[in-house]
ZADO-1210 file (C-alpha; in nm, 4 decimals, padded with zeros to 6 digits):
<atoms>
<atom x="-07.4976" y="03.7083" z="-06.3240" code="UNK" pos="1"/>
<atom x="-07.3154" y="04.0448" z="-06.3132" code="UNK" pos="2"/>
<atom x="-07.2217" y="04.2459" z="-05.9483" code="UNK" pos="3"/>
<atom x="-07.5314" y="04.4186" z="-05.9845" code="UNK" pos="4"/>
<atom x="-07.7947" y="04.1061" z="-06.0153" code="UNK" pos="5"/>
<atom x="-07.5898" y="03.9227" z="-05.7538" code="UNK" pos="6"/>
<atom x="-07.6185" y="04.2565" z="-05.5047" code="UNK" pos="7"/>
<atom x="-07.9941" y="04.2968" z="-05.5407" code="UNK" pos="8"/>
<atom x="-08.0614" y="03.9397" z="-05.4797" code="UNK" pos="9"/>
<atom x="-07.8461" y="03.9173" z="-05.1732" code="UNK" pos="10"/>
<atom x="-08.0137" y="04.2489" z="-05.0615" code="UNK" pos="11"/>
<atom x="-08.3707" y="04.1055" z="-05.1370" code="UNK" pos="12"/>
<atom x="-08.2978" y="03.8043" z="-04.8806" code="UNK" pos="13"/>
<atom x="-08.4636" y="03.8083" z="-04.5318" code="UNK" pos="14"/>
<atom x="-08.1349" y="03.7870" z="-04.3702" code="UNK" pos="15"/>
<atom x="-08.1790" y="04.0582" z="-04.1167" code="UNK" pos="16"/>
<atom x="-08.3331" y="03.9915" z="-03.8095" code="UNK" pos="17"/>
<atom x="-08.0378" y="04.0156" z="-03.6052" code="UNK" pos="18"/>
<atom x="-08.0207" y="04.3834" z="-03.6446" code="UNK" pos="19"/>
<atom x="-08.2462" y="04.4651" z="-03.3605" code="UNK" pos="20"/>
<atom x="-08.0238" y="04.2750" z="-03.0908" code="UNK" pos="21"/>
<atom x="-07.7363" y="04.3816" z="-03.2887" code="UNK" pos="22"/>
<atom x="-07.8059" y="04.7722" z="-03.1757" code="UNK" pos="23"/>
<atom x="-07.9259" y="04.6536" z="-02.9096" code="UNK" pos="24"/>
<atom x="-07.5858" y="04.5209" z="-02.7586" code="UNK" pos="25"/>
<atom x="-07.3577" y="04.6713" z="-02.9816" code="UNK" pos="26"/>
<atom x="-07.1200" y="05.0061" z="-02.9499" code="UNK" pos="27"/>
<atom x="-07.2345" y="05.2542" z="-03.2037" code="UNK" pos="28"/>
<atom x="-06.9181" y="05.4952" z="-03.3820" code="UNK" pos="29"/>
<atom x="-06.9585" y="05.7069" z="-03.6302" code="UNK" pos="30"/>
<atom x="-06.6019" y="05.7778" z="-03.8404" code="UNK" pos="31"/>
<atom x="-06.5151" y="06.0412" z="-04.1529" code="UNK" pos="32"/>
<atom x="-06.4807" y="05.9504" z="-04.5666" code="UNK" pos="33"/>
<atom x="-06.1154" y="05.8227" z="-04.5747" code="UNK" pos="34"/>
<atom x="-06.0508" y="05.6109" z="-04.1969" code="UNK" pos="35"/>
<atom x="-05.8936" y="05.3328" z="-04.1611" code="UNK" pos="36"/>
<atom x="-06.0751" y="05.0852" z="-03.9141" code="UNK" pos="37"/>
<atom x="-05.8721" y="04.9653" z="-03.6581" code="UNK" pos="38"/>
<atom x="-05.9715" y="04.6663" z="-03.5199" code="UNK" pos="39"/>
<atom x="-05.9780" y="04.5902" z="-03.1463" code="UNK" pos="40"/>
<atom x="-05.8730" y="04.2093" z="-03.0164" code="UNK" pos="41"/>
<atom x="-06.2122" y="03.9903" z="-02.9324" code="UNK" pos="42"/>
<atom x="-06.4425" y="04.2556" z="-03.1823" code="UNK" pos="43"/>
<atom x="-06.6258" y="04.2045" z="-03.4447" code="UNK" pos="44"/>
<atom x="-06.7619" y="04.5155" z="-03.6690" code="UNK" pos="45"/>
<atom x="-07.0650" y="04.5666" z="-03.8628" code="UNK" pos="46"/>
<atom x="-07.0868" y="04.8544" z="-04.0943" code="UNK" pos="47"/>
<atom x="-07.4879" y="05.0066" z="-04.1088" code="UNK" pos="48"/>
<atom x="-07.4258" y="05.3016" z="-04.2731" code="UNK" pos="49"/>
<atom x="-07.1508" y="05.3909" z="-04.5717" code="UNK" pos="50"/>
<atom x="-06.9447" y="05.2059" z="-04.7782" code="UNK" pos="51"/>
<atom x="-06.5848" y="05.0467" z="-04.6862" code="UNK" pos="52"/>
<atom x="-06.3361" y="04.9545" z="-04.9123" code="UNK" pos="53"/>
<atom x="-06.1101" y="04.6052" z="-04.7952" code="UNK" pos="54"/>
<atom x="-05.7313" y="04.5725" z="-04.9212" code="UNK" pos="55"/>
<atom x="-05.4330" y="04.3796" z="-04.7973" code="UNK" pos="56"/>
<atom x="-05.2266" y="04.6286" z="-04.5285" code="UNK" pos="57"/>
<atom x="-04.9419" y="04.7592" z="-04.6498" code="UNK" pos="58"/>
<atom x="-05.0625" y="04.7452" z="-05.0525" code="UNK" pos="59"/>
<atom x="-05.2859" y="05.0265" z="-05.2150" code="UNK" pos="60"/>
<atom x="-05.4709" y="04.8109" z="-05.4611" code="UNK" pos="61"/>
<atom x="-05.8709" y="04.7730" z="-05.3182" code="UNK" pos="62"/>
<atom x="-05.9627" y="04.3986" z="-05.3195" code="UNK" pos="63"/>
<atom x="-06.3080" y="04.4374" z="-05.2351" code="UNK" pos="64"/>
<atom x="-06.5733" y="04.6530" z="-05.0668" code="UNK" pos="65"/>
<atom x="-06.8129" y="04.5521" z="-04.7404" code="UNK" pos="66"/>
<atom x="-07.1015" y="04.4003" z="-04.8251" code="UNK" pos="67"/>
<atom x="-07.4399" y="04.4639" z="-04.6195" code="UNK" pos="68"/>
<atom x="-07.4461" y="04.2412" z="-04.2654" code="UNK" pos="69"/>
<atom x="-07.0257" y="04.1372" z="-04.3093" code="UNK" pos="70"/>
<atom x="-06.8997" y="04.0839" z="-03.9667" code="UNK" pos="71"/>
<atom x="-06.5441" y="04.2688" z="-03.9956" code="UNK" pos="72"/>
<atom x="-06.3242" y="04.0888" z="-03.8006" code="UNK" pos="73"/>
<atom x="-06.4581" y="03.7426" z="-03.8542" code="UNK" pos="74"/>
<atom x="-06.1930" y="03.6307" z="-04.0714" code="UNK" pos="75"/>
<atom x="-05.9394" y="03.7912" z="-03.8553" code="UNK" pos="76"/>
<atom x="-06.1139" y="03.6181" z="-03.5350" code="UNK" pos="77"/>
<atom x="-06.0654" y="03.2315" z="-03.7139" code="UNK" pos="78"/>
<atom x="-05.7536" y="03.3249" z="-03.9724" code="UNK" pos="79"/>
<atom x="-05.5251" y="03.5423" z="-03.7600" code="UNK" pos="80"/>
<atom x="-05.2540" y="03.5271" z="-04.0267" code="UNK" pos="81"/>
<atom x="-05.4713" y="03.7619" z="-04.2383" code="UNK" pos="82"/>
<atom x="-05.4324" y="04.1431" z="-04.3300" code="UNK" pos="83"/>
<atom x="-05.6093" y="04.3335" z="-04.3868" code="UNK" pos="84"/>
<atom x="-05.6916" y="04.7202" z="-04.3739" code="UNK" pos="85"/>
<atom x="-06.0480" y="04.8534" z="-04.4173" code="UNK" pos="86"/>
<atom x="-06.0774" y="05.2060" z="-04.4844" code="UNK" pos="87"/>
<atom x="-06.4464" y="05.4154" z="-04.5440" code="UNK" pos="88"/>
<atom x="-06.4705" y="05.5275" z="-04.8946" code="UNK" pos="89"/>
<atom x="-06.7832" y="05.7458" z="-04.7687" code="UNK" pos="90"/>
<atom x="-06.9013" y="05.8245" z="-04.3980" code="UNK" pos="91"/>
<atom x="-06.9104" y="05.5352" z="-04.1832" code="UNK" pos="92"/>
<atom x="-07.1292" y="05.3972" z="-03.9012" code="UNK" pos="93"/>
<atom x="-07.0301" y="05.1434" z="-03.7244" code="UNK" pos="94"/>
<atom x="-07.1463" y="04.8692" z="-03.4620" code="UNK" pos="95"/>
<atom x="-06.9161" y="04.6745" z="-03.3064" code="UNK" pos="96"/>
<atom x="-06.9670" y="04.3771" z="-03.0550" code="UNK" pos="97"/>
<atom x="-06.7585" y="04.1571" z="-02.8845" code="UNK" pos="98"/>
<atom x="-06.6930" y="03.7468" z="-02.9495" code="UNK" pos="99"/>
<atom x="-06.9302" y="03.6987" z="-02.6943" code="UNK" pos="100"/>
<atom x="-07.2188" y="03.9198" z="-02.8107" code="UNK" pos="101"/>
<atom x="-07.1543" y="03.8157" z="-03.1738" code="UNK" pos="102"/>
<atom x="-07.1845" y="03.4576" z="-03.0486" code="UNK" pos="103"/>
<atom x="-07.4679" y="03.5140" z="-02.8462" code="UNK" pos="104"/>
<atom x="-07.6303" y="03.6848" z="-03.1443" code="UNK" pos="105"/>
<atom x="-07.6036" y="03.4344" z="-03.3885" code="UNK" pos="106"/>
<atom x="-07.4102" y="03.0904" z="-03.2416" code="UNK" pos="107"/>
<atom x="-07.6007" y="03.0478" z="-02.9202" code="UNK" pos="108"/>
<atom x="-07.9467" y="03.2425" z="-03.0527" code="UNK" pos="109"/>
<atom x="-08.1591" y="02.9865" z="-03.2573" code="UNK" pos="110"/>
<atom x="-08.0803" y="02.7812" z="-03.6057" code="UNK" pos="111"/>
<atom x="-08.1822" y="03.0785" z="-03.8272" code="UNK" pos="112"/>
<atom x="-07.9475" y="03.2807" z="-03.6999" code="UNK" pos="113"/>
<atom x="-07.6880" y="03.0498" z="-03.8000" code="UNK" pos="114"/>
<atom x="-07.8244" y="03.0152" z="-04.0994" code="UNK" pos="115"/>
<atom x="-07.8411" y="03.3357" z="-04.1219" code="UNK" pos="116"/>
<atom x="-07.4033" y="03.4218" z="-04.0753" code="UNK" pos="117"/>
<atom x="-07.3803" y="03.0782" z="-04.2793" code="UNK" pos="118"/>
<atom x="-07.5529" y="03.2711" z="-04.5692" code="UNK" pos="119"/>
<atom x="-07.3287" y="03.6022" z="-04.5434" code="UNK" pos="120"/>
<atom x="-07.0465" y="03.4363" z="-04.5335" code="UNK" pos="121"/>
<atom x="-07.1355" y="03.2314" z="-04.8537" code="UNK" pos="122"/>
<atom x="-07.2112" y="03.5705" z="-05.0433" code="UNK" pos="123"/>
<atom x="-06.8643" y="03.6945" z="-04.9112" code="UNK" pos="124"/>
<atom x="-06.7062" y="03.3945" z="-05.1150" code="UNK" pos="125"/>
<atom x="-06.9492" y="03.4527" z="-05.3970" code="UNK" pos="126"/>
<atom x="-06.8579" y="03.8207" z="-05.4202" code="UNK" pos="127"/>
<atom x="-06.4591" y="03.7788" z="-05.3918" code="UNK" pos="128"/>
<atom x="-06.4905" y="03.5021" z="-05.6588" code="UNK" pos="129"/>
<atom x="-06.7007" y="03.7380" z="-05.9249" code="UNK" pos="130"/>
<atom x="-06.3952" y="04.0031" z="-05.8425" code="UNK" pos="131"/>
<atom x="-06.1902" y="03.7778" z="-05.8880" code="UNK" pos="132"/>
<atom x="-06.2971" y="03.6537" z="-06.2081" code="UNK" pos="133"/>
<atom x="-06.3601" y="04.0365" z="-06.3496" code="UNK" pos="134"/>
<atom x="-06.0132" y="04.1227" z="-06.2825" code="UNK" pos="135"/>
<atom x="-05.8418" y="03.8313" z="-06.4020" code="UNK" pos="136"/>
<atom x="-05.9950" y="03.8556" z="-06.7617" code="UNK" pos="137"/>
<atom x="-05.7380" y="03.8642" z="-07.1301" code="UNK" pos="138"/>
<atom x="-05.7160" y="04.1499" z="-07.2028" code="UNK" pos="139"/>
<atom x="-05.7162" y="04.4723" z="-06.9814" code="UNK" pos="140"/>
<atom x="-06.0512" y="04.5965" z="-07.1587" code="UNK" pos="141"/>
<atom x="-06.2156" y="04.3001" z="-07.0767" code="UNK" pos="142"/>
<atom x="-06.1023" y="04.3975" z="-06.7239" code="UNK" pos="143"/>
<atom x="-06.1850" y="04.7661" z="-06.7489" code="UNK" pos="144"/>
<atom x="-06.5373" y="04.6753" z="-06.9369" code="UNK" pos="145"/>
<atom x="-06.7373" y="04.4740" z="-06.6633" code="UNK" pos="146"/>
<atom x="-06.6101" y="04.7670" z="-06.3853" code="UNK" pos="147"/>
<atom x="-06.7859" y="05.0338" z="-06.5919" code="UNK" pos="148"/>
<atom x="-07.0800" y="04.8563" z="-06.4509" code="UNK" pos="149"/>
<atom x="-06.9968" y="04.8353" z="-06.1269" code="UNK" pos="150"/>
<atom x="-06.8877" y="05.1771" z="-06.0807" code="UNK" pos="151"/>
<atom x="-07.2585" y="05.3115" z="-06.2384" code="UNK" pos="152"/>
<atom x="-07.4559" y="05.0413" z="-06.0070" code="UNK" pos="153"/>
<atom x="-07.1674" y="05.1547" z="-05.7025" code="UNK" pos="154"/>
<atom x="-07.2704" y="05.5892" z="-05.7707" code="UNK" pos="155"/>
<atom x="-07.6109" y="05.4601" z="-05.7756" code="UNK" pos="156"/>
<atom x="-07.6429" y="05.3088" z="-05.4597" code="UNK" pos="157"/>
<atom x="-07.4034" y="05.4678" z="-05.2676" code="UNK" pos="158"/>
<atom x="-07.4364" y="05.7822" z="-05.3809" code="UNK" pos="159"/>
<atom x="-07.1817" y="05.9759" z="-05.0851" code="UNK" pos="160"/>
<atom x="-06.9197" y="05.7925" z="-05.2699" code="UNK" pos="161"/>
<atom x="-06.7544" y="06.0770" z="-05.4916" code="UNK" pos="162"/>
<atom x="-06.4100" y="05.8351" z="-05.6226" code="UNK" pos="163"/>
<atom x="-06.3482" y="05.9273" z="-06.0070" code="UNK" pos="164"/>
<atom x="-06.3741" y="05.6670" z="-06.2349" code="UNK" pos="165"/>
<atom x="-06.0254" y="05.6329" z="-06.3483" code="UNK" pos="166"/>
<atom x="-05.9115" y="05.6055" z="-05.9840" code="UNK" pos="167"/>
<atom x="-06.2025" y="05.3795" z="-05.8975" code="UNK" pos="168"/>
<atom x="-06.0244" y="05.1268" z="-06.2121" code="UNK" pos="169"/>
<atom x="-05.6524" y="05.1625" z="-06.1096" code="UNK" pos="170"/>
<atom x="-05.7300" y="05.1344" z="-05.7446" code="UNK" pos="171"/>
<atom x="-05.8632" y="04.7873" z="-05.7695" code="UNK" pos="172"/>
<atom x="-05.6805" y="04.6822" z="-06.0806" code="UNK" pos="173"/>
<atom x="-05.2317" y="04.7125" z="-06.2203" code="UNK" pos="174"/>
<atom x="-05.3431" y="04.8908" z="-06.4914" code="UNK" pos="175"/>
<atom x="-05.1689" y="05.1842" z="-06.5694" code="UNK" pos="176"/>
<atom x="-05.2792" y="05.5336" z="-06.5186" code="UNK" pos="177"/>
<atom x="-05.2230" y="05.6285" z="-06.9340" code="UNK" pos="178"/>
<atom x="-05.3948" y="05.3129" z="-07.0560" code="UNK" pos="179"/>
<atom x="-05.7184" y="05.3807" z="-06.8232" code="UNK" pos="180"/>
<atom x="-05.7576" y="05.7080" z="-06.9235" code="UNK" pos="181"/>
<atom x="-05.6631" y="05.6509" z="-07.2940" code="UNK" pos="182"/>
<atom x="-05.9727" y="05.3469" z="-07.3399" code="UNK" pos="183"/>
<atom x="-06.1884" y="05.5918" z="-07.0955" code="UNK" pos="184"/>
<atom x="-06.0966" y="05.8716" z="-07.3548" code="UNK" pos="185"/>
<atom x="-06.2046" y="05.6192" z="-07.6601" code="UNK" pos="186"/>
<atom x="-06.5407" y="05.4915" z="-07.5091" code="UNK" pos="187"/>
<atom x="-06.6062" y="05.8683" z="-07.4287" code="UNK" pos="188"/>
<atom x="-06.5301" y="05.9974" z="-07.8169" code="UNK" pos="189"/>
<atom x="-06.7513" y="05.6977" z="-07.9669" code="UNK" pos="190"/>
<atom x="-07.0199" y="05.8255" z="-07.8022" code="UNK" pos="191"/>
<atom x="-07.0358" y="05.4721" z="-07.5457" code="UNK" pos="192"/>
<atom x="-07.0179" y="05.6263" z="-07.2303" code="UNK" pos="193"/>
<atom x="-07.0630" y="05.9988" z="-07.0323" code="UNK" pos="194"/>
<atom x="-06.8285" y="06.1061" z="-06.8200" code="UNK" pos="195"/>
<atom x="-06.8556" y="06.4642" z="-06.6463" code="UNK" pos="196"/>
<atom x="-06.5952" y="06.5805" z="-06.3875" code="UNK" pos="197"/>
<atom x="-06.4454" y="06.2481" z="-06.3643" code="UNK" pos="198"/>
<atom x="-06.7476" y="06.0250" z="-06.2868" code="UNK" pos="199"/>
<atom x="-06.9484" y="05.8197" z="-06.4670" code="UNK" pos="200"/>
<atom x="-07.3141" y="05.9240" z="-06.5760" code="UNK" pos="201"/>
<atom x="-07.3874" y="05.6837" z="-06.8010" code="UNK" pos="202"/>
<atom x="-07.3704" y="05.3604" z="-07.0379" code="UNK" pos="203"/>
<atom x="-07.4998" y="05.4984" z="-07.3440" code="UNK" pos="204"/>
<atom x="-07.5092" y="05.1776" z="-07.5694" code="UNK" pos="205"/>
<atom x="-07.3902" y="04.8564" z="-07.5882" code="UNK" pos="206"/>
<atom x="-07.0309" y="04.8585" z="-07.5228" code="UNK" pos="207"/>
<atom x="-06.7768" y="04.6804" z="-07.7967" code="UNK" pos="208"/>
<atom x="-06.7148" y="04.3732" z="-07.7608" code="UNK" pos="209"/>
<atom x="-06.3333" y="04.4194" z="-07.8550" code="UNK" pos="210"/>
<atom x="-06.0723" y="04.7013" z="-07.7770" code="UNK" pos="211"/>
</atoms>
């Protein structure tokens, strides 16, 4: 299954019910295209509007994006040695609770609320694996080819995000800047993608196997 496929199912599951206490006892902040999230101690952050983009602090290459119900902080809460820096690629809104309320929400609440963060936190893993396995392909066009994809399924469903496409590759890969745009430039000529002002449009056929 591709990023896309994987998305819709996890966005088709009837994981949502907390949402209602979540508002309910949570702070509401709303925070501009390019802020970095500072965490405060004993809080855990939910993201309900906007897209936000996870990397290690201190290193400028993206290692993943929020995914729809992921507690911020959680991994921080039970893994204090972790890093890492969470900045909104788009306009943000944000709920955040405390340890308490985020226990009380889904810990203490009933099993299928548990069930619930259990199956979040499993599509976390899933998602950071399927990165993980795009970005550690061959060759570097094997690399670029699957993130074409992403970045057309990404404009579609987050459409405030306005990140070119070259930047979008090199942000979250060590590819360099000339061999991006030079295979971007290639797909472009053979008539296998559109590209206007730096984003992608479209996939216009099936893309080669082979660079």
């Amino acid at each position: 299954m591709n990023f896309a496929e994987l998305h819709s199912y996890y966005k088709s599951l009837n994981i949502g019910s907390h949402l209602t206490e979540l508002h309910a006892k949570g702070c509401q902040s709303q925070h501009p295209q390019n802020h970095t999230l500072a965490l405060d101690p004993g809080c855990i952050y939910f993201i309900t509007e906007g897209s936000l983009s996870i990397s290690v602090k201190g290193n400028d290459l993206i290692i993943g994006n929020a995914i729809e119900y992921m507690p911020i902080g959680l991994m921080e809460r039970y893994c204090p040695l972790v890093n890492f820096e969470y900045t909104s690629m788009t306009p943000i809104t944000v709920m955040k609770v405390s340890y308490e309320e985020f226990d009380a929400i889904f810990i203490h609440a009933s099993p299928e609320r548990i069930t619930e963060l259990v199956t979040i936190v499993i599509y976390m893993t899933i998602f950071s694996l399927d990165l993980h396995f795009e970005r550690k392909q061959l060759t570097s066009y094997q690399t670029i080819k699957p993130m074409l994809f992403r970045y057309l399924y990404r404009s579609q469903t987050h459409k405030n995000e306005r990140e070119g496409l070259a930047a979008f590759i090199m942000r979250r890969t060590n590819l360099s800047r000339t061999h991006v745009f030079r295979v971007l430039a290639d797909l472009k000529e053979g008539g296998y993608i559109t590209v206007e002002k730096g984003r992608l449009v479209s996939i216009n056929k099936t893309l080669p196997e082979e660079y």
